[in-house]
N, C-alpha and C positions, 0 to 999 in steps of 0.2 A: 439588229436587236433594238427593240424601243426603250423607249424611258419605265415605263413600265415593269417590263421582262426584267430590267438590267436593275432593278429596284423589288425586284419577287427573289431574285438571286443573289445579291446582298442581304437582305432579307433570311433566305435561307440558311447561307452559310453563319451567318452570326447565331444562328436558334442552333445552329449545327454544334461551335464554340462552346454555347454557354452549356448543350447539351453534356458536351466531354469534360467541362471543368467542372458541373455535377457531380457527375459518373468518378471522375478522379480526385474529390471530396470525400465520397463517399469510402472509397476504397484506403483513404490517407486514416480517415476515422477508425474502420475498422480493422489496418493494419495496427495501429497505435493501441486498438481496445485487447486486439487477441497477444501481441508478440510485445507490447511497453518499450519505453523510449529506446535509442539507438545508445550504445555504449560509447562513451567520448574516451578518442582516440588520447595517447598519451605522447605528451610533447618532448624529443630527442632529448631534453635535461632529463628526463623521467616524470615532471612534475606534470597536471591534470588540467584542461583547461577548462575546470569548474571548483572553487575555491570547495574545501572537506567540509562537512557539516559536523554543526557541534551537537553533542546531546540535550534533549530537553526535555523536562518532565512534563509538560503538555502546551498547548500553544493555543491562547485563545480567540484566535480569530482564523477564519479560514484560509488556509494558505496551498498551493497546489504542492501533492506529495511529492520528494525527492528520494530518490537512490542514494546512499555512498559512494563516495567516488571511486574506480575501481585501485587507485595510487595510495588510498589513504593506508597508513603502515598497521599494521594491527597492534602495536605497541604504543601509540599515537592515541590507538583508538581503545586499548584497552586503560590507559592514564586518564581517558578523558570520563568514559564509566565508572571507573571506579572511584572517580573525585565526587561522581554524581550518586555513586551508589554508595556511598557511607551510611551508615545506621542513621535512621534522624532520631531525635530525641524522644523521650519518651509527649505520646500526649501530642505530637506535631501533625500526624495526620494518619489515615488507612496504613494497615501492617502491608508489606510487598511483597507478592508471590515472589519464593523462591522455592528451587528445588527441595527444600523439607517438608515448607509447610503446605504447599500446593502440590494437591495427588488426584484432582481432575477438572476437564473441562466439564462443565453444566451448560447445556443452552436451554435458555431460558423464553426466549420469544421465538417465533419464526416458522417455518414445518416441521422443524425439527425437534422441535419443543418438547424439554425434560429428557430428552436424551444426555447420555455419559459419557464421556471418554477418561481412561484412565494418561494419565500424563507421564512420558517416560525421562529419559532424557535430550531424546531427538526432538529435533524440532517438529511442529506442525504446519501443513502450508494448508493453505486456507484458499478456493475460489473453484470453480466454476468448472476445472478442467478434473475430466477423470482419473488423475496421478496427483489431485491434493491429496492431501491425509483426511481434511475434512471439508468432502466437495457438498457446495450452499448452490441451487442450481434457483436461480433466482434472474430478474432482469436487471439486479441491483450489483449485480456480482460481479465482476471482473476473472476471467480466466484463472488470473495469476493472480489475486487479489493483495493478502496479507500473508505475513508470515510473526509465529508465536516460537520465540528460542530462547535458551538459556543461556546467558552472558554473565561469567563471574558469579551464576548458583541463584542466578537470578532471572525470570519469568521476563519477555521483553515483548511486546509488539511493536510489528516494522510493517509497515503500507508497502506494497511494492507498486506504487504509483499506480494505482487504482483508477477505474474513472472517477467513481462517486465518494472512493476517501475510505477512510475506517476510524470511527470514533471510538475515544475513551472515555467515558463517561460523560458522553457529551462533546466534547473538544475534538474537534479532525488531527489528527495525526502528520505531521511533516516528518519527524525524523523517528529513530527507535526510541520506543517509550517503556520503562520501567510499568507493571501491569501491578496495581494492588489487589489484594486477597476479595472478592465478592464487589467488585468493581464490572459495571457492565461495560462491554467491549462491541460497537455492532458494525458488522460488517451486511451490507446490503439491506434486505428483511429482517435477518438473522442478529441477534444479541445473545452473548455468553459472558460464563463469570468464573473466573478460578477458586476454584475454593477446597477445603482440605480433605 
């Protein structure tokens, strides 16, 4: 074999490599875009090995969306809403959808546009797969994108770690957000508003 030969077939096999670490980029991408991150195991004490996330009423800089940890206690987490969900004062900011005074979805930009839904007490899933409640078939959209529920009689949106995120008025969403009354919400194309 010449120097040649033996330099066309190193050659080869390396275009072969980068060929299959392509190929298995591609598939890591589109596993993560269709099925979303893998669920962390929980360590023999019981505790998570991803510290719980706190509530926040919106987050101004862009941050990559998170899950709940599947260990956090719902008693944990229902203390931690509810310190967040107190009345605010009169005059402090947008009224917040809750189950009395918000009785449908509006979407207001998108394909879907001026379409209704009435709002029940189940929650809404929101993306791309034919089993949301409200499927947005867009290239913005994530399968499994968002989810819209009621926590403590109160209207929430939760990212479920999206590609492209789910704003609230603007702000990307990391954790569950408390949703005010005619507040635009957009997932993908698509923007909607709760309203009474």
């Amino acid at each position: 074999m010449s120097v040649s030969e033996l330099t066309l077939l190193v050659l080869r096999l390396g275009f072969l490599l980068l060929l299959w670490l392509f190929i298995f980029g591609i598939v890591y991408a589109l596993r993560s875009d269709l099925f979303g991150q893998r669920v962390r195991k929980q360590q023999p004490d019981g505790t998570s090995s991803a510290p719980p996330i706190a509530f926040a009423a919106a987050v101004p800089t862009p941050v990559p969306a998170a899950t709940l940890p599947p260990t956090a206690s719902a008693a944990a987490l229902t203390e931690q809403l509810t310190a967040r969900s107190a009345a605010p004062p009169a005059g402090s900011g947008p009224e917040r959808a809750t189950a009395r005074n918000a009785t449908r979805l509006v979407i207001t930009s998108g394909p879907k546009s001026g379409t209704e839904f009435p709002l029940t007490s189940d929650s809404v899933t929101i993306g791309r797969s034919g089993d949301s409640s409200l499927v947005i078939r867009d290239d913005y959209t994530s399968t499994h994108h968002a989810r819209l529920m009621l926590w403590n009689e109160e209207w929430m949106i939760q990212d479920l770690d999206s590609t492209n995120g789910t704003f609230l008025n603007g702000s990307r969403l990391a954790v569950p957000t408390p949703v005010p009354l005619n507040t635009p919400v957009k997932i993908g194309a698509t923007s909607f508003e709760l309203r009474r």
